[in-house]
ChimeraX commands (.cxc) that place a marker at each C-alpha (Angstrom):
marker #1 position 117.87,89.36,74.40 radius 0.5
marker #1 position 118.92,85.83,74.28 radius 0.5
marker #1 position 121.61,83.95,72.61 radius 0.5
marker #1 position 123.66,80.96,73.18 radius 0.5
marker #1 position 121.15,79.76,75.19 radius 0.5
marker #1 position 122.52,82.36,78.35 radius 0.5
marker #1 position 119.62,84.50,79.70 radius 0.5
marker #1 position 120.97,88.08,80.99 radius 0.5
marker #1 position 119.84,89.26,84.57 radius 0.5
marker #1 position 119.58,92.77,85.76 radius 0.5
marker #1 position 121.49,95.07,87.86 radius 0.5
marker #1 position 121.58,95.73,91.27 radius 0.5
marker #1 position 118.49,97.58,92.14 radius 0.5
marker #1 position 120.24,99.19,95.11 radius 0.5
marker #1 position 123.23,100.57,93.86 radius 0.5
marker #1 position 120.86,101.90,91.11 radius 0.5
marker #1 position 118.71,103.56,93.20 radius 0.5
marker #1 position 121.56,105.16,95.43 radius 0.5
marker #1 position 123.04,106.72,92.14 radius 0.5
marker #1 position 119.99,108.39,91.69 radius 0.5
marker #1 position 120.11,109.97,94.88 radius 0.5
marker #1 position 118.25,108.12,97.02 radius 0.5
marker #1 position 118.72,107.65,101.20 radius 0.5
marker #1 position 118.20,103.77,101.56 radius 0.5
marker #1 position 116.85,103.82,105.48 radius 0.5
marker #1 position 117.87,100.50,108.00 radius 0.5
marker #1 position 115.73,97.51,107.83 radius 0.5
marker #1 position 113.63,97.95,104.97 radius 0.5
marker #1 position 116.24,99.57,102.70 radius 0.5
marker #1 position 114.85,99.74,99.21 radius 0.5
marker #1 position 111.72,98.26,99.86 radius 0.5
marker #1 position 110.87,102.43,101.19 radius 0.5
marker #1 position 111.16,103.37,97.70 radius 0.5
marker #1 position 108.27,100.83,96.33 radius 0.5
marker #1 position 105.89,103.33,98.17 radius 0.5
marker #1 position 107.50,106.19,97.85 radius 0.5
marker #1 position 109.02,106.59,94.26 radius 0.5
marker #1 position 107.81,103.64,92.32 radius 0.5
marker #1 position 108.15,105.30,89.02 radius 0.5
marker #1 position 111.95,105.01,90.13 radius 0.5
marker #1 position 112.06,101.21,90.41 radius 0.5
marker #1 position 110.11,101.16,86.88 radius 0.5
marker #1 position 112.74,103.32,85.25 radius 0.5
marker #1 position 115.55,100.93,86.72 radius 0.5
marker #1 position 113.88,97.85,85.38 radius 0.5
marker #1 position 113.29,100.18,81.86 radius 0.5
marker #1 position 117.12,100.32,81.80 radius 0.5
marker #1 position 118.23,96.75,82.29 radius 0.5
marker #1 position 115.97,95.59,79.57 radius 0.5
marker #1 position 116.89,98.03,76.95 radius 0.5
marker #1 position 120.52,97.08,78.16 radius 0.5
marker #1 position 120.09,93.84,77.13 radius 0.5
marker #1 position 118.26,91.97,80.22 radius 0.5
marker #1 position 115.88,89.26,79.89 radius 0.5
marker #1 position 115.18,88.37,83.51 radius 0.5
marker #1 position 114.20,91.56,85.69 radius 0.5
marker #1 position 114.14,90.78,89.70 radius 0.5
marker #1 position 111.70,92.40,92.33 radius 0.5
marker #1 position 112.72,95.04,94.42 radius 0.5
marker #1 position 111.26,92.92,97.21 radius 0.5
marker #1 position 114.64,92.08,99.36 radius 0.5
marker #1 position 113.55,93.42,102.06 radius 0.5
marker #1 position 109.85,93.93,101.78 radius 0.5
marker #1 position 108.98,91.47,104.63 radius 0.5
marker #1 position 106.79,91.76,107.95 radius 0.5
marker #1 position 109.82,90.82,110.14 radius 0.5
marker #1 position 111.82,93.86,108.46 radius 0.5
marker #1 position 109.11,96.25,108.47 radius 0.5
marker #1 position 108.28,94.82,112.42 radius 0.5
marker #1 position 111.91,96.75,112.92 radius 0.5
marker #1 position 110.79,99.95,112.27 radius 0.5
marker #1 position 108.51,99.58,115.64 radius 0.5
marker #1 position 105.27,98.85,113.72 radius 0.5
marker #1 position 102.44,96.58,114.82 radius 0.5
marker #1 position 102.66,93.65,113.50 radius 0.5
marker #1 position 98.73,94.25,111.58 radius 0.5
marker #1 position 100.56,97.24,110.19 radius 0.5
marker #1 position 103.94,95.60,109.26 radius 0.5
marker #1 position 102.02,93.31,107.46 radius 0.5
marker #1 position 99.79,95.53,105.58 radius 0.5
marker #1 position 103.14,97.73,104.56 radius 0.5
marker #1 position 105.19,94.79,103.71 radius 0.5
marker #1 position 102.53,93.15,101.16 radius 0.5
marker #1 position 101.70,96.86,99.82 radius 0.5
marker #1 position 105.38,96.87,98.87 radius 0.5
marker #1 position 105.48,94.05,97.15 radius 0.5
marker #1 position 102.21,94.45,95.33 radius 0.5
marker #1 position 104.10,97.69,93.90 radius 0.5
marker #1 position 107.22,95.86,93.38 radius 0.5
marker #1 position 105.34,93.50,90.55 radius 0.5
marker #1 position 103.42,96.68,89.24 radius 0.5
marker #1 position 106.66,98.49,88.59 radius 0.5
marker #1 position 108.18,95.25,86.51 radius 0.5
marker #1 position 105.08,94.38,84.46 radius 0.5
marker #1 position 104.88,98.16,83.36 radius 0.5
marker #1 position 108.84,97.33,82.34 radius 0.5
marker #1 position 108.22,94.30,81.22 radius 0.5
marker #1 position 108.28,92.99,77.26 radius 0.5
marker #1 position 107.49,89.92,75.20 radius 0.5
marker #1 position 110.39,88.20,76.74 radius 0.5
marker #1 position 110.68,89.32,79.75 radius 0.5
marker #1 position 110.62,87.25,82.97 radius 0.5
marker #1 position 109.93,88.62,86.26 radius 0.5
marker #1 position 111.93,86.94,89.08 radius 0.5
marker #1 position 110.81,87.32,92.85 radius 0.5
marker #1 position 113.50,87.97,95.44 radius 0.5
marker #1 position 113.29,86.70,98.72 radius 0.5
marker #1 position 116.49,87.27,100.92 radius 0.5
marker #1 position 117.65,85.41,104.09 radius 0.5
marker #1 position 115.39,86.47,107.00 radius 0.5
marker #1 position 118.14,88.00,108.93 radius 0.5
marker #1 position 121.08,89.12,107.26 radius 0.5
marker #1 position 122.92,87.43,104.55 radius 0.5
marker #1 position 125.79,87.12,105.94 radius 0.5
marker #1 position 124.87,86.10,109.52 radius 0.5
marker #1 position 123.57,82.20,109.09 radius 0.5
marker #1 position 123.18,82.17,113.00 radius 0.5
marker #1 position 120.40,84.39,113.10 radius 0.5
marker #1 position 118.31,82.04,111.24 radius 0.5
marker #1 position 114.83,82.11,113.44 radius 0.5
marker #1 position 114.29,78.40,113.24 radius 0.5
marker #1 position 112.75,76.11,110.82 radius 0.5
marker #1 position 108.90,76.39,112.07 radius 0.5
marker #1 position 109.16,80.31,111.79 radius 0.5
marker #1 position 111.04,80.63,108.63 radius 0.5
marker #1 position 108.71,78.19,106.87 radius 0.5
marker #1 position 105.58,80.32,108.04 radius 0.5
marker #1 position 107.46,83.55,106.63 radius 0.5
marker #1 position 108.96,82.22,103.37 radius 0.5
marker #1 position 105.35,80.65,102.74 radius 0.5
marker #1 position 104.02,84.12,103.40 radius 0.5
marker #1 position 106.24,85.94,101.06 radius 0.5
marker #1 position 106.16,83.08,98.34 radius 0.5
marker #1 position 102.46,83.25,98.13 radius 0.5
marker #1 position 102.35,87.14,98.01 radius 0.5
marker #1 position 104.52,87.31,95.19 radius 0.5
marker #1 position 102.73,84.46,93.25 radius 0.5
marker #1 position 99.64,86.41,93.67 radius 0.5
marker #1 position 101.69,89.58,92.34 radius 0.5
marker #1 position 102.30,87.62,89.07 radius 0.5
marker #1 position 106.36,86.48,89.43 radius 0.5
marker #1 position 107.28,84.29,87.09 radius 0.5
marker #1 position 109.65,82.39,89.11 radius 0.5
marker #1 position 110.63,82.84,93.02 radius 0.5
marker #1 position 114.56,83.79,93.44 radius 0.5
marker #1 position 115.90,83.06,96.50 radius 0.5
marker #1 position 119.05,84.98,96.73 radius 0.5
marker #1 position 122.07,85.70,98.68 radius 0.5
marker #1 position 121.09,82.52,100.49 radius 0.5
marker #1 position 123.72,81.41,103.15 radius 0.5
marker #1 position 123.38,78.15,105.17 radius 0.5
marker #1 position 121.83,74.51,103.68 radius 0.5
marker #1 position 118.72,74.78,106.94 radius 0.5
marker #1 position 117.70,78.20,105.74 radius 0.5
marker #1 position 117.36,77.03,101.83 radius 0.5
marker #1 position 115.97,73.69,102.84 radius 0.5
marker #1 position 113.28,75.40,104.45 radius 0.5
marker #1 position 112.33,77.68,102.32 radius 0.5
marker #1 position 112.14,75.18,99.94 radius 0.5
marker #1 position 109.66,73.15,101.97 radius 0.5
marker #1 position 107.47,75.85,102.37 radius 0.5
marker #1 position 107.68,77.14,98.40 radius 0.5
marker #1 position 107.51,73.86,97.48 radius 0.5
marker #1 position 103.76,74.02,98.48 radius 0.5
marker #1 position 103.46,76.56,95.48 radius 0.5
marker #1 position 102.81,76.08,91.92 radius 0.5
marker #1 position 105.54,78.86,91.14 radius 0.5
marker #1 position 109.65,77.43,89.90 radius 0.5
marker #1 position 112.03,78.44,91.91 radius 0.5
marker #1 position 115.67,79.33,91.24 radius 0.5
marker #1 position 118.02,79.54,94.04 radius 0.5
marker #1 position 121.40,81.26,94.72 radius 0.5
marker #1 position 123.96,81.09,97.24 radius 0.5
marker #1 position 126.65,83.17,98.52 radius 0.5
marker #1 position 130.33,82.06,98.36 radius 0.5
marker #1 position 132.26,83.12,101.36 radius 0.5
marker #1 position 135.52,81.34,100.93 radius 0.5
marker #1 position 136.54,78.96,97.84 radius 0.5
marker #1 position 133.62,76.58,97.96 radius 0.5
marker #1 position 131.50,77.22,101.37 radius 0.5
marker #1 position 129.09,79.52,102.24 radius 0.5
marker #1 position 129.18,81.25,105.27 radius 0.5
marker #1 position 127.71,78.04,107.56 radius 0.5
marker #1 position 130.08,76.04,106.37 radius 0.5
marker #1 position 128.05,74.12,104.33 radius 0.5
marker #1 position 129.38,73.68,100.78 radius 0.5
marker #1 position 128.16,74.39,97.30 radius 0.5
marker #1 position 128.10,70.49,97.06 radius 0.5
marker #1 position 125.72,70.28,99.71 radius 0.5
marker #1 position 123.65,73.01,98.53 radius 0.5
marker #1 position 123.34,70.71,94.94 radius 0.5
marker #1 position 122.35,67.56,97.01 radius 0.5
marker #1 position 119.55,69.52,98.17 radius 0.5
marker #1 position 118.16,71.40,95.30 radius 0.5
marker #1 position 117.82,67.53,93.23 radius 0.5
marker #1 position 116.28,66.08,96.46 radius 0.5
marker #1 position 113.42,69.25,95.68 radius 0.5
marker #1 position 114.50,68.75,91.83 radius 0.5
marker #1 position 115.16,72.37,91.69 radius 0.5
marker #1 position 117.22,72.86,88.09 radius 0.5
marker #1 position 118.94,76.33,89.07 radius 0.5
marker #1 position 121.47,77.26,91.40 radius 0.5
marker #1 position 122.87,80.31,91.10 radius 0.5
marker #1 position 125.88,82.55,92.73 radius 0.5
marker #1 position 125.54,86.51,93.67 radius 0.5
marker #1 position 126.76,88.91,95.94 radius 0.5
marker #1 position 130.32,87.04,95.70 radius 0.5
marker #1 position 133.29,89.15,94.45 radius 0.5
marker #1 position 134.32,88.79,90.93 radius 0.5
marker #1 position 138.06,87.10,92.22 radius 0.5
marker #1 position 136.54,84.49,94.56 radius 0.5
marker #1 position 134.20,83.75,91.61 radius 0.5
marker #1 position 136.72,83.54,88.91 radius 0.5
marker #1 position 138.90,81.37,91.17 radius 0.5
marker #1 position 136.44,78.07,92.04 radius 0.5
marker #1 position 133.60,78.30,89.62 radius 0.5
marker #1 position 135.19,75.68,87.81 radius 0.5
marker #1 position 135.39,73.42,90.54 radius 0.5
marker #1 position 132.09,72.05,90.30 radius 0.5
marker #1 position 130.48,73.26,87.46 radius 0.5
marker #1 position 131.65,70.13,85.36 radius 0.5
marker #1 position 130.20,67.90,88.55 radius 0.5
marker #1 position 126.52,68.65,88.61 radius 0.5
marker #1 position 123.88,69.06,86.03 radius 0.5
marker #1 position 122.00,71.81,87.29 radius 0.5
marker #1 position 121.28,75.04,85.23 radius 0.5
marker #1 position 123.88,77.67,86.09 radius 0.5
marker #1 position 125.05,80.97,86.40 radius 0.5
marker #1 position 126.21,84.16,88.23 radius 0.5
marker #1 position 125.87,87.85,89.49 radius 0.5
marker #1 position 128.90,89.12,91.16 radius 0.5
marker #1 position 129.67,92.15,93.61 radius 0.5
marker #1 position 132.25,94.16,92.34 radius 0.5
marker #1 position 133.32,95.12,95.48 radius 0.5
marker #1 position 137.23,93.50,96.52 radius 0.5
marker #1 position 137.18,91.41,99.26 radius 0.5
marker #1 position 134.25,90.00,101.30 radius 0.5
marker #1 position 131.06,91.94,100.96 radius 0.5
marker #1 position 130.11,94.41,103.67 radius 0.5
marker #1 position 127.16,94.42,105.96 radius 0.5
marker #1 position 125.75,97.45,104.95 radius 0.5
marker #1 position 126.38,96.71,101.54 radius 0.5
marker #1 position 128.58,99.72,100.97 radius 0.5
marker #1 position 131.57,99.28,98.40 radius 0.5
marker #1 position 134.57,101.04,99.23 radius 0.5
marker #1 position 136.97,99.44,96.39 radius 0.5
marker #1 position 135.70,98.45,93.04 radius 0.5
marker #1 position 136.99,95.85,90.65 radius 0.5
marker #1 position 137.39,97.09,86.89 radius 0.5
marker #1 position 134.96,96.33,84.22 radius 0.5
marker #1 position 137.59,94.69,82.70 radius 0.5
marker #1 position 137.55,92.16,85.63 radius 0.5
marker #1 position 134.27,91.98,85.34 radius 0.5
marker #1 position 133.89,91.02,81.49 radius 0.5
marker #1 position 136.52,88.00,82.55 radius 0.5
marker #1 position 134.48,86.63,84.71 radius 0.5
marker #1 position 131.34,86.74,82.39 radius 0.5
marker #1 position 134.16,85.16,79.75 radius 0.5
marker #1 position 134.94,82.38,81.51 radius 0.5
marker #1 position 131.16,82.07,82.23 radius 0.5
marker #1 position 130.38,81.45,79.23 radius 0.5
marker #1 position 133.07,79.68,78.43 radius 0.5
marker #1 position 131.64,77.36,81.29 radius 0.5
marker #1 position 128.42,77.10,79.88 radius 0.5
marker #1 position 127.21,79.28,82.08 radius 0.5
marker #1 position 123.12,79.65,81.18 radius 0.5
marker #1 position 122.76,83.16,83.63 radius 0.5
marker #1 position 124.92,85.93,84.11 radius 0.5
marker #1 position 124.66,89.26,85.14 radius 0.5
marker #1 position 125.00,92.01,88.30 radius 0.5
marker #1 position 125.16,91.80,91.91 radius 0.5
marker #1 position 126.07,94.94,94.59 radius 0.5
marker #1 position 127.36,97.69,92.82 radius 0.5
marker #1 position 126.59,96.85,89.25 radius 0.5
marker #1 position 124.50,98.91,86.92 radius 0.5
marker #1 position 122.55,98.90,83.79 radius 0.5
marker #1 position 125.50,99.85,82.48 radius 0.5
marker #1 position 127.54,96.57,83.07 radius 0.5
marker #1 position 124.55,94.46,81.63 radius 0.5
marker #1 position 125.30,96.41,78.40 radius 0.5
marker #1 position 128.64,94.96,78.64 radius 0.5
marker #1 position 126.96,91.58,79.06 radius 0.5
marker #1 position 125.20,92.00,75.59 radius 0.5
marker #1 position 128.34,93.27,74.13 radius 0.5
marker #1 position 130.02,90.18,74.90 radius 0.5
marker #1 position 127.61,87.28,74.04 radius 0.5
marker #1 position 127.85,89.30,70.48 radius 0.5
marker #1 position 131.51,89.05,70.59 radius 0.5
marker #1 position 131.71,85.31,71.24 radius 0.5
marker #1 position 128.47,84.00,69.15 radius 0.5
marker link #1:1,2 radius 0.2
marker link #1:2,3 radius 0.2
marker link #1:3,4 radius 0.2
marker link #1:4,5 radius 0.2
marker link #1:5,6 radius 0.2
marker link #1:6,7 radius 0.2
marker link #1:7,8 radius 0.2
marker link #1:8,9 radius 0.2
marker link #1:9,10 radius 0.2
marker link #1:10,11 radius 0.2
marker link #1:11,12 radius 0.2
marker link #1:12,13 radius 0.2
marker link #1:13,14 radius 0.2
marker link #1:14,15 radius 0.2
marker link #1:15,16 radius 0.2
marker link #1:16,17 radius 0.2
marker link #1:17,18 radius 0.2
marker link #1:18,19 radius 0.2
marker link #1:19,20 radius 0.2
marker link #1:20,21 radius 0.2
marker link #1:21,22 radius 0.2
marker link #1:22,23 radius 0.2
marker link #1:23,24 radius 0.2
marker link #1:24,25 radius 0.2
marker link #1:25,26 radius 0.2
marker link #1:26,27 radius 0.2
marker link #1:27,28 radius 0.2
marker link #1:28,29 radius 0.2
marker link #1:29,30 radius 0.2
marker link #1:30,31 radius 0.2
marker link #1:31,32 radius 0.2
marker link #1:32,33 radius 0.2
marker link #1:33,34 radius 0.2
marker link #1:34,35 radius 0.2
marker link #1:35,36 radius 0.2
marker link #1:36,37 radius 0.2
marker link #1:37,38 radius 0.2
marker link #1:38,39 radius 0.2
marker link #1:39,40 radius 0.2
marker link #1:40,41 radius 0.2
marker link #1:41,42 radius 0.2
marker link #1:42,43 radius 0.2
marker link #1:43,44 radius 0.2
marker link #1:44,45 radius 0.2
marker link #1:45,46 radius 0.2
marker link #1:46,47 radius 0.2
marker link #1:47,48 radius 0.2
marker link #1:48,49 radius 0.2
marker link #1:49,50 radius 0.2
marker link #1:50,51 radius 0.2
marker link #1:51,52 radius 0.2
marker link #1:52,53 radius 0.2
marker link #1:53,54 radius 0.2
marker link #1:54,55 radius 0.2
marker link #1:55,56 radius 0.2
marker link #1:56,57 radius 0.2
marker link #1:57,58 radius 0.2
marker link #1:58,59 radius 0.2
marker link #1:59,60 radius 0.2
marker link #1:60,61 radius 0.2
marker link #1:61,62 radius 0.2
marker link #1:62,63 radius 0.2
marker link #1:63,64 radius 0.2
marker link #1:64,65 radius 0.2
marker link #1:65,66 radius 0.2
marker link #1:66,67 radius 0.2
marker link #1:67,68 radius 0.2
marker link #1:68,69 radius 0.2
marker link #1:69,70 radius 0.2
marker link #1:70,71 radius 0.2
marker link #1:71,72 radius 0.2
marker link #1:72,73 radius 0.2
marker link #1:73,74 radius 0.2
marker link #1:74,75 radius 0.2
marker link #1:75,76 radius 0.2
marker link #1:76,77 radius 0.2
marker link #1:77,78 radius 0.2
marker link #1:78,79 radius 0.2
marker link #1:79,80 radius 0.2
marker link #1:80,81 radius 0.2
marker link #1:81,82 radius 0.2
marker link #1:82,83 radius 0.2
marker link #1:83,84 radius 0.2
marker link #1:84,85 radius 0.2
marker link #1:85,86 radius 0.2
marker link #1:86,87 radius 0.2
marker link #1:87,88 radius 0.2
marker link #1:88,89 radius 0.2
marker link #1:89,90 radius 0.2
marker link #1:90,91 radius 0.2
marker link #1:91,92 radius 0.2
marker link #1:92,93 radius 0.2
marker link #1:93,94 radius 0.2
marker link #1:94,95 radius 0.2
marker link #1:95,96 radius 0.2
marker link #1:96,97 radius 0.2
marker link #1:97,98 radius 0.2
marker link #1:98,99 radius 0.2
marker link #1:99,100 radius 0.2
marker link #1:100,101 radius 0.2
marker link #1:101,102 radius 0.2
marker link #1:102,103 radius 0.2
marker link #1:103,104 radius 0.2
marker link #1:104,105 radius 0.2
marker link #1:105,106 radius 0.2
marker link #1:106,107 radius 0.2
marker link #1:107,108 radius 0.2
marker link #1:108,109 radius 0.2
marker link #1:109,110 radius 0.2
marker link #1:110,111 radius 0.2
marker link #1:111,112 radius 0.2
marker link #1:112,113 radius 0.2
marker link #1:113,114 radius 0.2
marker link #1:114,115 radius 0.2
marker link #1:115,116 radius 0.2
marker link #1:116,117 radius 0.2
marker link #1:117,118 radius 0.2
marker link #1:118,119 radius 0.2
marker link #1:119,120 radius 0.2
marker link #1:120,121 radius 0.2
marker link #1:121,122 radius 0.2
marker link #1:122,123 radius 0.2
marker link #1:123,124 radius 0.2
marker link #1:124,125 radius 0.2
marker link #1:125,126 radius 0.2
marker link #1:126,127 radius 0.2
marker link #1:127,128 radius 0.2
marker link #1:128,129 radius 0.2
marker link #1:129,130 radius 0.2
marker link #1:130,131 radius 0.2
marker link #1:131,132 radius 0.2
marker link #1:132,133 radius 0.2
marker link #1:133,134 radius 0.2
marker link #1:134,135 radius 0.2
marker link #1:135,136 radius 0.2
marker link #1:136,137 radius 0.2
marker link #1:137,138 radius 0.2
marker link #1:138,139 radius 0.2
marker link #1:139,140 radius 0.2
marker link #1:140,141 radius 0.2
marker link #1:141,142 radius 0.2
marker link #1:142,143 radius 0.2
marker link #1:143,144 radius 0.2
marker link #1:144,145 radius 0.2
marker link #1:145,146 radius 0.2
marker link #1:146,147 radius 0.2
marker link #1:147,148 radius 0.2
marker link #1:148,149 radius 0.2
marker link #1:149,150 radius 0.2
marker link #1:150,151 radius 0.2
marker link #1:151,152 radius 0.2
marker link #1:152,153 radius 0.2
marker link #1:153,154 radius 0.2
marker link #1:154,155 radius 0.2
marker link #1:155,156 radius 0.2
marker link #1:156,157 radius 0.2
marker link #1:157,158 radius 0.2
marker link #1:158,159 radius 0.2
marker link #1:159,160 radius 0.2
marker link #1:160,161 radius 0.2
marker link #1:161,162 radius 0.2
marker link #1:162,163 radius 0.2
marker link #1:163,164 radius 0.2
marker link #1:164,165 radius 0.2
marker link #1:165,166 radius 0.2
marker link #1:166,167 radius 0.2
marker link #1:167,168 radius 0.2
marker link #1:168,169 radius 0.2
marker link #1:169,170 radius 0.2
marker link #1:170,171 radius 0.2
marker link #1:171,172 radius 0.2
marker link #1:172,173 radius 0.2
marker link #1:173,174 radius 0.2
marker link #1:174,175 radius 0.2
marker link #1:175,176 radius 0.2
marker link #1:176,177 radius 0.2
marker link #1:177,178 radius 0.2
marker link #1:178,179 radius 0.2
marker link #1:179,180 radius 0.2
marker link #1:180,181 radius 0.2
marker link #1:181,182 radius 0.2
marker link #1:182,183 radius 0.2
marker link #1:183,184 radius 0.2
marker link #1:184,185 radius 0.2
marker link #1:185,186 radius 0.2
marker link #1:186,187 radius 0.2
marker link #1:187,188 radius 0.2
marker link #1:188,189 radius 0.2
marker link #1:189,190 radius 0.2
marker link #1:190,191 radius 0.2
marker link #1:191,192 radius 0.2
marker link #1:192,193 radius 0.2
marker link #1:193,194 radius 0.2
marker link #1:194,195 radius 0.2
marker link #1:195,196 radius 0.2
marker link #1:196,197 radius 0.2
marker link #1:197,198 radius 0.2
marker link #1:198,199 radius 0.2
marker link #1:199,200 radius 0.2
marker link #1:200,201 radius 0.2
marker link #1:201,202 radius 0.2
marker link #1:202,203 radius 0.2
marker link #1:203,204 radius 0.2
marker link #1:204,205 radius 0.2
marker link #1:205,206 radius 0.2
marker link #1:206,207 radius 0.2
marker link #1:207,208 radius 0.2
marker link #1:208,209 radius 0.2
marker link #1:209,210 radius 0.2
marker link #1:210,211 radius 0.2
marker link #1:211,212 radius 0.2
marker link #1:212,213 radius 0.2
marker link #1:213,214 radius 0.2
marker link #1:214,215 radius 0.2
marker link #1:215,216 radius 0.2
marker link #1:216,217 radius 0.2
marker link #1:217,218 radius 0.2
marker link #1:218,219 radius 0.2
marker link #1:219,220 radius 0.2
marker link #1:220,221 radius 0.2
marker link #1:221,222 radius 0.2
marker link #1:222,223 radius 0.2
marker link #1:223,224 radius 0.2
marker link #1:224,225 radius 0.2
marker link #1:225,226 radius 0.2
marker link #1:226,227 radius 0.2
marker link #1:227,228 radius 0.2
marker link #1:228,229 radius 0.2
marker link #1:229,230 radius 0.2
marker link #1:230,231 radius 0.2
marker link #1:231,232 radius 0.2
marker link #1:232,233 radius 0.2
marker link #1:233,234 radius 0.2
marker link #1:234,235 radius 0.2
marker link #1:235,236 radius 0.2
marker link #1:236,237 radius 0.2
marker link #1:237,238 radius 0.2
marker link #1:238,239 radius 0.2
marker link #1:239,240 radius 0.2
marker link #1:240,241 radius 0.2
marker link #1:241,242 radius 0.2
marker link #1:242,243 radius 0.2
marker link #1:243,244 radius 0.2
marker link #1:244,245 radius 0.2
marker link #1:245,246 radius 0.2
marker link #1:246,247 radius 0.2
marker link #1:247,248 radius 0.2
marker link #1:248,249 radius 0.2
marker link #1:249,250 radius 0.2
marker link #1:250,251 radius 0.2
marker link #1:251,252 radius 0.2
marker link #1:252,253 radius 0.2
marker link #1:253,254 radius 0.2
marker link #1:254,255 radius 0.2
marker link #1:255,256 radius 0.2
marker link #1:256,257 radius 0.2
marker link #1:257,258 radius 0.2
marker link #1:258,259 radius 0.2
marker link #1:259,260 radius 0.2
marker link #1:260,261 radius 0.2
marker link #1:261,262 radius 0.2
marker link #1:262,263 radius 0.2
marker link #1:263,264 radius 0.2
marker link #1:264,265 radius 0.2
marker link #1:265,266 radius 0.2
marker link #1:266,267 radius 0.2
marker link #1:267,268 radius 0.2
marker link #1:268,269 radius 0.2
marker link #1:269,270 radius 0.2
marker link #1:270,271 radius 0.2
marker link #1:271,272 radius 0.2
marker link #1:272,273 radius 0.2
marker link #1:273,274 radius 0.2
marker link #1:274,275 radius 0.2
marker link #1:275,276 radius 0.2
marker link #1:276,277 radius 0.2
marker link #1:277,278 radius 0.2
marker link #1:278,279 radius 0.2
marker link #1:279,280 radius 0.2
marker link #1:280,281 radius 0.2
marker link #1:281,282 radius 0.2
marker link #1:282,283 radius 0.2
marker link #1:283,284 radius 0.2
marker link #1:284,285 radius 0.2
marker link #1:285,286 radius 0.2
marker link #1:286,287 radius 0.2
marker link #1:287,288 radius 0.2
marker link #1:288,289 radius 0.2
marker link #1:289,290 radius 0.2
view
């Protein structure tokens, strides 16, 4: 579903997953679940669409050689699990997939989100985010997400590597305090750097709903780009693990999307802890104001 010109992104395939019952182990979290329960991810993917999403993302946040390497495989092996991931990934969102559906490959920081200093390096991350790029090209994405992104150096080399591609690319970041990510580097920075690769999309995820609500508009009305968010609805900073302990309301929640779209926001929907359930509420709402 479309309207106002605001395309509607799926839930978080994590928290979904966990309410179902699954045991997400270290490293590799969800990607264990490609393999092991795929007709899972496609019924996740089901739900967000008939909820109302247009733009389904890959389960692939963690399908990567250097996670799977964690687990104390070879690296021959690490490979060959990583990549069969994946390719299972994109088979569970083109069986979900419909008319006007668009299929949106993750790729996460290396590391951890929200450690920038574990960044391995330009020359290494370039090798790796070429890897996974061309993987899920081959797979069939539609466009390459890079998400939960926290320092400019990571983002700039990804993008130097994925740039070699024939595939768009949207990007988001993570907001760790009013307008900086967790570097230090600034949203304004981040903008600088998507026109020099004339990347049109910058989006923000994994932020909570308050630190959203309180300096979206501060740039917004300064940049051109295409827009739009997917908050945690955890309070406070977002954990390491990823485990919420306090929850915003869904009332908080619908604000933000609000004032979204009162921005002319052009993407919203759910980050940690959101389900297919809160993308409903998205629908609900672009109804409300059209």
């Amino acid at each position: 579903m479309k309207k106002n010109n605001l395309d509607i992104l799926d839930s978080a395939m994590g928290t979904e997953l966990i309410n179902m019952g699954h045991v997400l182990p270290p490293h590799i979290w969800s990607a264990k679940i490609n393999i092991s329960h795929p007709d899972d991810i496609y019924q996740v993917h089901q739900k967000n669409i008939r909820a109302g999403a247009n733009l389904i993302t890959t389960n692939t946040f963690r399908t990567t050689p250097r996670a799977y390497l964690k687990l104390g495989l070879s690296k021959n092996k690490a490979d060959f699990n990583a990549k069969k991931s994946m390719e299972s990934a994109l088979k569970a969102c083109h069986k979900a997939a419909i008319h006007n559906t668009s299929i949106l490959g993750s790729i996460a920081p290396l590391e951890d989100c929200y450690k920038p200093y574990l960044f391995p390096g330009e020359q290494v991350a370039e090798k790796e985010f070429y890897t996974l790029g061309s993987w899920l090209q081959e797979f069939g994405a539609d466009i390459i997400l890079l998400e939960t992104m926290n320092s400019f150096i990571e983002i700039q080399s990804a993008l130097r590597a994925l740039s070699k591609l024939t595939i768009p690319i949207y990007v988001s970041i993570n907001i760790y305090k009013k307008i900086f990510l967790k570097s230090g580097d600034s949203v304004f920075d981040i903008i600088n750097l998507l026109n020099t690769f004339n990347i049109n999309t910058l989006l923000f995820n994994c932020s909570s709903i308050k630190l959203l609500s309180s300096n979206v508009n501060k740039f917004v009305d300064k940049q051109q780009l295409k827009w739009g968010v997917y908050p945690n609805m955890g309070i406070g900073k977002p954990s390491t693990n990823g485990v919420i302990s306090n929850y915003e309301t869904q009332n908080k929640f619908k604000s933000l999307v609000r004032q979204c779209i009162g921005l002319n926001a052009q993407i919203v929907g759910g980050c940690c802890g959101t389900t297919h359930h809160h993308i409903k509420l998205i629908k609900n709402l672009i109804h409300e104001v059209s």
